[in-house]
C-alpha positions as CSV (number, residue, x, y, z in Angstrom):
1,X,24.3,40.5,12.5
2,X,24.3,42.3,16.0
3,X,22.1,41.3,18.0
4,X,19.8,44.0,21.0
5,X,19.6,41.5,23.2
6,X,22.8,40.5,24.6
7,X,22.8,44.1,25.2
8,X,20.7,43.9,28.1
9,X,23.5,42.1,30.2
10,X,25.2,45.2,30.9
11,X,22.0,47.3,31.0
12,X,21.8,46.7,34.6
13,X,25.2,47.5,35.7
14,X,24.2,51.2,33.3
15,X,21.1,51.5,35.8
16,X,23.1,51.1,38.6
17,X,25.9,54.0,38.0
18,X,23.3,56.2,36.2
19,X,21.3,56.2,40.0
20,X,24.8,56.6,41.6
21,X,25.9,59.6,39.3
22,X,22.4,61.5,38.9
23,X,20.0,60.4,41.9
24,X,20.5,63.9,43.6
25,X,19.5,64.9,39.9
26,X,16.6,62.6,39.7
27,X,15.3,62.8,43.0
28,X,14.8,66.4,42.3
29,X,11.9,65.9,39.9
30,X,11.0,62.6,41.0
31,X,7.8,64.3,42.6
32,X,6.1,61.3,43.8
33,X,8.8,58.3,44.3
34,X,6.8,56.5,40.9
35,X,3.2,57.3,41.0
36,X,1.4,59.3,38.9
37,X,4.2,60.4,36.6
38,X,2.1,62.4,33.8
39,X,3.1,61.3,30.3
40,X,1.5,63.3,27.2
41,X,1.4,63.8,23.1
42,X,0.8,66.9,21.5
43,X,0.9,67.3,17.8
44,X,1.5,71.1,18.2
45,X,1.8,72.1,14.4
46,X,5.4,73.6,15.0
47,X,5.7,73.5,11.6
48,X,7.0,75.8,9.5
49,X,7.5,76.1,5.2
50,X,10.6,76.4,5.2
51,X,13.9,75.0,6.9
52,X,15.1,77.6,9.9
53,X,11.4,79.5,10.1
54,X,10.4,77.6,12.9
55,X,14.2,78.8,15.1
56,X,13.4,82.6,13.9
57,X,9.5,82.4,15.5
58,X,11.0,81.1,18.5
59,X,13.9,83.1,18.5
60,X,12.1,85.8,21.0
61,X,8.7,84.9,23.2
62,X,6.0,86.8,20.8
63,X,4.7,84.3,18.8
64,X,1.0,84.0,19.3
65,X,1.3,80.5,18.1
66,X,3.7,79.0,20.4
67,X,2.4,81.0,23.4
68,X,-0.9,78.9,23.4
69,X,0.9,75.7,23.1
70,X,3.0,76.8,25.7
71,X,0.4,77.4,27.6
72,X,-1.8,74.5,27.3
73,X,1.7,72.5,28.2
74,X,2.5,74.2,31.1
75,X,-1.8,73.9,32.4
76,X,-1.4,70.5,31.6
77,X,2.4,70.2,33.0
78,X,3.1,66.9,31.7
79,X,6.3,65.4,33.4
80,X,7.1,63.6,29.6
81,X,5.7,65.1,26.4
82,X,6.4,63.8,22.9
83,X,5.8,66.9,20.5
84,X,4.7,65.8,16.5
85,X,5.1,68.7,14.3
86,X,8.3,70.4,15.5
87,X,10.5,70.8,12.7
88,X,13.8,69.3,13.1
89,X,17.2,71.1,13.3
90,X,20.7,69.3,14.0
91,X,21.5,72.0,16.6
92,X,18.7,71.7,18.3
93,X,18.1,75.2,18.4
94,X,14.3,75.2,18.2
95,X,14.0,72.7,20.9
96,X,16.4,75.1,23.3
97,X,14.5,78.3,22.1
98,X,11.0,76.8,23.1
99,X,11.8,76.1,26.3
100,X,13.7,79.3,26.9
101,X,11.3,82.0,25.7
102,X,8.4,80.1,25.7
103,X,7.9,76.9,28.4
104,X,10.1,78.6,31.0
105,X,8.1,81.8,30.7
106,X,4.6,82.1,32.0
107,X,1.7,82.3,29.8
108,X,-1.3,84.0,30.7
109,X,-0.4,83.5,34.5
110,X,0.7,79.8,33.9
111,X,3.0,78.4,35.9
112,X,6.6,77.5,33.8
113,X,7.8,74.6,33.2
114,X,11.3,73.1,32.6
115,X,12.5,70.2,31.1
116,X,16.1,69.6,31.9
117,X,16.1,66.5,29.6
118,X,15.5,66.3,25.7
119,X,15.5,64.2,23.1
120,X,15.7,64.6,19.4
121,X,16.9,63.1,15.8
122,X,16.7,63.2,12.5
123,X,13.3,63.1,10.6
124,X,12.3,61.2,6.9
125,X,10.7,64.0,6.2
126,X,12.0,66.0,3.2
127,X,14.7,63.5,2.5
128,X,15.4,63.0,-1.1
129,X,15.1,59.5,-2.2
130,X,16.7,60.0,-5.2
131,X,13.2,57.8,-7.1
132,X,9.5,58.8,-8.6
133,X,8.1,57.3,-5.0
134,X,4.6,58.7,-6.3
135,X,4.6,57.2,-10.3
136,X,4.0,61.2,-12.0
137,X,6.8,61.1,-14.1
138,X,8.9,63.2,-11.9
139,X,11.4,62.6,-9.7
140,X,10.9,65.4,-7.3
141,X,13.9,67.7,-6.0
142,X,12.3,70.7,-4.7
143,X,8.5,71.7,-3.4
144,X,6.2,69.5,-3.5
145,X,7.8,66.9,-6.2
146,X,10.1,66.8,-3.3
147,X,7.8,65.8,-0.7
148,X,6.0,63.6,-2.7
149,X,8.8,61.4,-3.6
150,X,10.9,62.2,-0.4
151,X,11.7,59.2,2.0
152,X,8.6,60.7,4.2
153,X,6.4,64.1,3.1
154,X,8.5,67.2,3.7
155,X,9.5,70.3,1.5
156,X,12.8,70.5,3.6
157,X,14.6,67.9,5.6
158,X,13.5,68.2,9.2
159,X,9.9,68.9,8.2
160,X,7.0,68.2,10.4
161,X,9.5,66.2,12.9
162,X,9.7,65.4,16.7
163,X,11.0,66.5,20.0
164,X,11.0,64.5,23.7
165,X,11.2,67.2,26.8
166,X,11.0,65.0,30.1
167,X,11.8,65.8,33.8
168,X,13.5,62.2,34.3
169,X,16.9,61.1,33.0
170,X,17.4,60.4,29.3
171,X,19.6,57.3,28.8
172,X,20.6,58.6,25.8
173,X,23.5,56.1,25.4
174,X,20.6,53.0,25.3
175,X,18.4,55.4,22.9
176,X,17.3,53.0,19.3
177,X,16.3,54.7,16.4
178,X,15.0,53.1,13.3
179,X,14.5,55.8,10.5
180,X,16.6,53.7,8.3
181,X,14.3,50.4,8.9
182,X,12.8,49.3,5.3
183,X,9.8,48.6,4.4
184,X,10.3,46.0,2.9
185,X,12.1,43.9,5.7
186,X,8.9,43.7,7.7
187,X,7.6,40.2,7.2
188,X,4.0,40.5,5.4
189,X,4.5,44.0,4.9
190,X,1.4,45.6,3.4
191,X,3.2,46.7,0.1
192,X,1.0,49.2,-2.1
193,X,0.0,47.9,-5.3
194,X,-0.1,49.3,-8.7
195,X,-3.9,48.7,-9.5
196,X,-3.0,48.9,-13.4
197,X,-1.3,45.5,-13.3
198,X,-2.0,41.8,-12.4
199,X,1.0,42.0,-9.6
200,X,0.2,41.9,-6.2
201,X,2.2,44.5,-4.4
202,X,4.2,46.2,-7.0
203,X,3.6,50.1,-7.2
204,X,7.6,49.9,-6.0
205,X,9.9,48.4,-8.3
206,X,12.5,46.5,-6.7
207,X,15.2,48.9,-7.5
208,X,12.8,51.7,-4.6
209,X,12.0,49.2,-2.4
210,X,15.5,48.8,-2.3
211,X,15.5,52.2,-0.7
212,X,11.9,53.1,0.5
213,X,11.8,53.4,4.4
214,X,9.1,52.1,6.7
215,X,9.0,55.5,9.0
216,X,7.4,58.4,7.4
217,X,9.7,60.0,10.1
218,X,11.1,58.1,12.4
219,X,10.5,55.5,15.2
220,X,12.3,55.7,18.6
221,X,12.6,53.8,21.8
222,X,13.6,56.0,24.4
223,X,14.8,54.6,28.0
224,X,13.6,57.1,30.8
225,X,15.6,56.3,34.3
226,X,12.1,57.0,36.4
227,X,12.8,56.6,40.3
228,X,14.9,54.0,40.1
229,X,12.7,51.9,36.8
230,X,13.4,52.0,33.2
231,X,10.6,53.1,31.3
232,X,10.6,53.1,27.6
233,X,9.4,55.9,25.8
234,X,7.8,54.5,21.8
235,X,7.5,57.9,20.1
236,X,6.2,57.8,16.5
237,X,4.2,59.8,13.9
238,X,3.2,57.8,10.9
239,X,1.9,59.1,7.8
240,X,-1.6,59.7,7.7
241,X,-3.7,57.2,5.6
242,X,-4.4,59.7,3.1
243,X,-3.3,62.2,0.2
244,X,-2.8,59.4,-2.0
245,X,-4.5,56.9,-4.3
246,X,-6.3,53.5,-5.4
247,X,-2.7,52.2,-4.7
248,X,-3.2,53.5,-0.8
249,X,0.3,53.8,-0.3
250,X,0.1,56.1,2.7
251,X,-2.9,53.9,4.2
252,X,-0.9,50.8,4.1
253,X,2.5,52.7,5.5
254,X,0.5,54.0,7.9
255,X,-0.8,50.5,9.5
256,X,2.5,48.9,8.9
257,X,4.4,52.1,10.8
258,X,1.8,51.1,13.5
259,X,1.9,47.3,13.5
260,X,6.0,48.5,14.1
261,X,5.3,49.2,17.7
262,X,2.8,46.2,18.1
263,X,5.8,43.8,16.9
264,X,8.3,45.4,18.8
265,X,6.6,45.3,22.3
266,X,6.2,41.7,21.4
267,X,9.5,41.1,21.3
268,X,10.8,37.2,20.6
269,X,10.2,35.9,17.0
270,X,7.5,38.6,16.1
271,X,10.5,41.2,16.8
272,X,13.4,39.5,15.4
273,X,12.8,41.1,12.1
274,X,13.6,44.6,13.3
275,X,17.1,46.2,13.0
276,X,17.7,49.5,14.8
277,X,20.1,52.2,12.8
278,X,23.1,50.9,15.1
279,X,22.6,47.4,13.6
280,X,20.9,45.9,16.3
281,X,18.0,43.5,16.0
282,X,15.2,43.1,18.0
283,X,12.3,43.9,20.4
284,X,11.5,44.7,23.7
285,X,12.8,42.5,26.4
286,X,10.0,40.9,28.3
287,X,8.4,42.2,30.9
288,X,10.0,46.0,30.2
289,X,7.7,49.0,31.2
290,X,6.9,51.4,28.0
291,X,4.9,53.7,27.3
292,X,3.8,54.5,23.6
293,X,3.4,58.3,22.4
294,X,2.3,59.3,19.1
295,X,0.1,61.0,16.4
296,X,-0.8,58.1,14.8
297,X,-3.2,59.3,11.9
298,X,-5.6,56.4,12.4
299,X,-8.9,55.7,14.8
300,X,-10.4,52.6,15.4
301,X,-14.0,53.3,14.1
302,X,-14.2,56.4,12.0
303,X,-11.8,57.9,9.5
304,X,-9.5,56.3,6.5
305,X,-7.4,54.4,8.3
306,X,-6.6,51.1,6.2
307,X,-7.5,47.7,8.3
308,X,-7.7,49.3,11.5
309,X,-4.0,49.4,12.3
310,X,-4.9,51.2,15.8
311,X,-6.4,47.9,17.1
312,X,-3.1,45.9,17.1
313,X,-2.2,48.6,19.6
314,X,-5.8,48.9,21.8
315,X,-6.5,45.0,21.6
316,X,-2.8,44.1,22.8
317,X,-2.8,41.7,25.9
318,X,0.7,43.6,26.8
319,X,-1.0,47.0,26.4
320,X,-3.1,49.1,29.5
321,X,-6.3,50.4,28.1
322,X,-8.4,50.3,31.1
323,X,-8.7,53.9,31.0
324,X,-9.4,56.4,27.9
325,X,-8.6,60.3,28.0
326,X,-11.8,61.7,27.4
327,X,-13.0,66.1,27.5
328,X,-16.4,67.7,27.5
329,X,-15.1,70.0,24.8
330,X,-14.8,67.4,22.2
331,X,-18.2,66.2,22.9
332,X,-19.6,70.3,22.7
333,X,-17.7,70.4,19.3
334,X,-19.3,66.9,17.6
335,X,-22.7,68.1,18.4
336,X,-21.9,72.1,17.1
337,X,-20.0,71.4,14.4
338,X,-22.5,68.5,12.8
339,X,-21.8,66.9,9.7
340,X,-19.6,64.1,9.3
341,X,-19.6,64.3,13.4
342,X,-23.3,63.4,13.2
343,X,-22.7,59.8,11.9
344,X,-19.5,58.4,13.5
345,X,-19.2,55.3,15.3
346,X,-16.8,56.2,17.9
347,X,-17.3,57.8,21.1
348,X,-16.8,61.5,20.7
349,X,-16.2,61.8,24.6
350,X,-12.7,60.4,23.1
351,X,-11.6,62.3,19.9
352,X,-8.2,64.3,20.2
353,X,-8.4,66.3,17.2
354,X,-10.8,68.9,15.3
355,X,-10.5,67.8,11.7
356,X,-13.1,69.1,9.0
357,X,-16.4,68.8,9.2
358,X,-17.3,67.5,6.1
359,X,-15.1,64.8,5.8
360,X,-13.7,63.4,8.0
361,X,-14.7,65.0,11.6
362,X,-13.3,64.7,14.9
363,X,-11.3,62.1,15.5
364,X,-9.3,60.0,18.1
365,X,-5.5,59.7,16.4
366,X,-3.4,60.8,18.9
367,X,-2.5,58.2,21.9
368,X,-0.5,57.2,25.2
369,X,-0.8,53.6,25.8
370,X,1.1,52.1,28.7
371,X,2.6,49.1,29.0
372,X,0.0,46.1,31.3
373,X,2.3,46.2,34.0
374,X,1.7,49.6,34.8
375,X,-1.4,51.2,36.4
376,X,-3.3,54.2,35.1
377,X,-4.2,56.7,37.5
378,X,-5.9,59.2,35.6
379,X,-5.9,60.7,31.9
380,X,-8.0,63.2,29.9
381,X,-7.5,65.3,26.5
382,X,-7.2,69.0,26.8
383,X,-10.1,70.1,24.8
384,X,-12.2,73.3,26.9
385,X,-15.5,73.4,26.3
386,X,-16.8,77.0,25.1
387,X,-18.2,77.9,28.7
388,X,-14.1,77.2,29.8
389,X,-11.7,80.5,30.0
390,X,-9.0,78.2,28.4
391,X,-11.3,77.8,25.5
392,X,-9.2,81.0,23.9
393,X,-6.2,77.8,23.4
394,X,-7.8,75.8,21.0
395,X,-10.5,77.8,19.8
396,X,-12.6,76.3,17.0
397,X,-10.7,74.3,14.5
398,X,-7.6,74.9,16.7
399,X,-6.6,78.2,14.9
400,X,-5.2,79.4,18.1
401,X,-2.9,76.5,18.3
402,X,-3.3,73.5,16.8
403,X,-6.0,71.2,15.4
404,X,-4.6,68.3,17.8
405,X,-4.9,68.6,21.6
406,X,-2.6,67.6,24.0
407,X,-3.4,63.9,25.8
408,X,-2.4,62.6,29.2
409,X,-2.1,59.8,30.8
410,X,-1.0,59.5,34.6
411,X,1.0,56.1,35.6
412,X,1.8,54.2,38.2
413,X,5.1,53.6,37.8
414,X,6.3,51.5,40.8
């Protein structure tokens, strides 16, 4: 078996004739030689019903929809931004298209912004697995028998996928992917179980667990040349910990898609489990700069989140959580909306998305962790408060644009 490590010889000697070949390139939006470089996550609901929907709303600049998250990307102007919820095409035609008529266009007398880089790759989502994933009786082909029983919920392949825009170099060539990774193959892997019978861990048989992937969409470790450093971008978007049953087998995909990245920073023995889709095993090397982006569906005090997955991530000695995006508008919405807001245990200073009120409130699911050996500078979620102008971008609910805001984190890279 391959091995990522040995890799790393030659990564150096990469570094070197990537600065020769594209400094003039990277000087260009290298703004501030390594400090303060703005990295962001926005689960922008860029989703669409069906396959191509989403390249004919962005095929001119009058969607309503994609001009507010436009606009909130270009008043936050993020220099890296991980988008969940951008349905996936192999041409990359949505991705183009959104820049084009809608990030390189000012909105509402917002500056543009362009991303010369960008990253994208296949999704789970809406991939047949060819089994009854959910135990009806059905093996689902089309709908939502599809998506219920697809390697990771989707009506069509590419559903609910991800996008990277950055202003630094993409070393594309170093990119790892693991959308292929099984479940399975993680050591203690929190397997669902079928509550029906005396086996532990057996809602799969062995003939789907043969098959069943660990990403709900994908994980990816993106290497980012930023003035003259390698930063590693960890995008991901697990499944949220819900929409299933006493089995919990989204809860307990969703804290082992997170334990993933907690693993893989590790690196060493905790890591040598992991295989990327080239074949290559292993974590992080040590001491590498990273920054992890990502929906992640769970939050550390409130919610359904199964064991607290988040808190491998928050309570990580190789994690920087010094600082916590916070907005005045999540606060204003807590205290107006009520309900389930009225009895949460985490700080609502903090939450990055306007869920129902009922059940299970505002939330804190969407994050940019760096790495320790980086130093935050500043960070806040874009939520307006009602007294704001920009308030008319996320509105209440997120109707205008999303029920996820866009988070921020600025970094000291150097």
């Amino acid at each position: 078996m391959k091995d990522f490590l040995p890799r790393q010889i030659g990564f150096s000697l990469v570094l070197a004739l990537t600065m020769l070949c594209g400094s003039a390139q990277a000087a260009e939006y290298d703004r501030t030689t390594g400090n303060h470089v703005r990295f962001a996550t926005f689960n922008a609901s860029l989703n669409r019903n069906s396959g191509g929907e989403l390249i004919s709303d962005l095929s001119d600049s009058g969607n309503a929809q994609a001009q507010a998250v436009a606009e909130i990307i270009q008043r936050a102007r993020p220099d890296v931004l991980l988008i969940n919820e951008f349905d996936y095409d192999q041409d990359g035609e949505a991705a183009r298209l959104f820049q084009q008529n809608y990030l390189s266009l000012s909105q509402h007398g917002a500056e543009p912004v362009e991303y010369p880089y960008v990253y994208l790759a296949p999704s789970n989502t809406g991939i047949p697995s060819g089994f009854d994933l959910n135990n009806d009786g059905i093996v689902g082909e089309s709908g939502f028998d599809l998506a219920n029983d697809a390697f990771g919920f989707g009506t069509f392949a590419g559903q609910y996928g991800m996008v990277v825009y950055s202003r630094y170099p993409i070393l594309k060539w170093h990119v790892r992917t693991f959308q292929n990774f099984l479940w399975k193959d993680m050591p203690g892997a929190m397997l669902p179980d079928n509550p029906e019978t005396p086996e532990p861990h057996d809602w799969f048989s062995p003939q789907e667990l043969g098959v069943v992937r660990l990403s709900s969409k994908s994980h990816w470790d993106i290497p980012l040349l930023v003035a003259g450093r390698i930063v590693h971008i960890l995008a991901s978007h697990p499944t949220p910990p819900v929409f299933d049953g006493p089995e919990d087998r989204n809860g307990t995909r969703n804290h082992d898609e997170i334990r993933f990245w907690a693993d893989y920073i590790q690196g060493g023995y905790k890591s040598r489990y992991i295989r990327d889709d080239r074949g290559y095993r292993g974590g992080l090397p040590r001491h590498s700069r990273f920054v992890i982006l990502g929906d992640m569906n769970a939050d550390a005090f409130d919610g359904d989140a199964t064991n607290n997955p988040v808190a491998l991530l928050l309570n990580h000695p190789l994690i920087n959580v010094h600082r916590t995006p916070t907005s005045l508008g999540s606060v204003e919405a807590a205290f107006i909306q009520g309900e389930a807001n009225e009895w949460q245990l985490g700080n609502r200073a903090q939450d990055t998305a306007d869920f129902f009120d009922g059940n299970p409130g505002n939330l804190r699911v969407d994050y940019v962790l760096p790495s320790a050996n980086m130093t935050i500078s500043d960070s806040a979620v874009f939520w307006p408060d009602t007294k704001s102008e920009l308030y008319r971008l996320t509105g209440d609910g997120g109707s205008v644009s999303s029920d996820h805001r866009l988070v921020w984190v600025d970094v000291q890279v150097k």
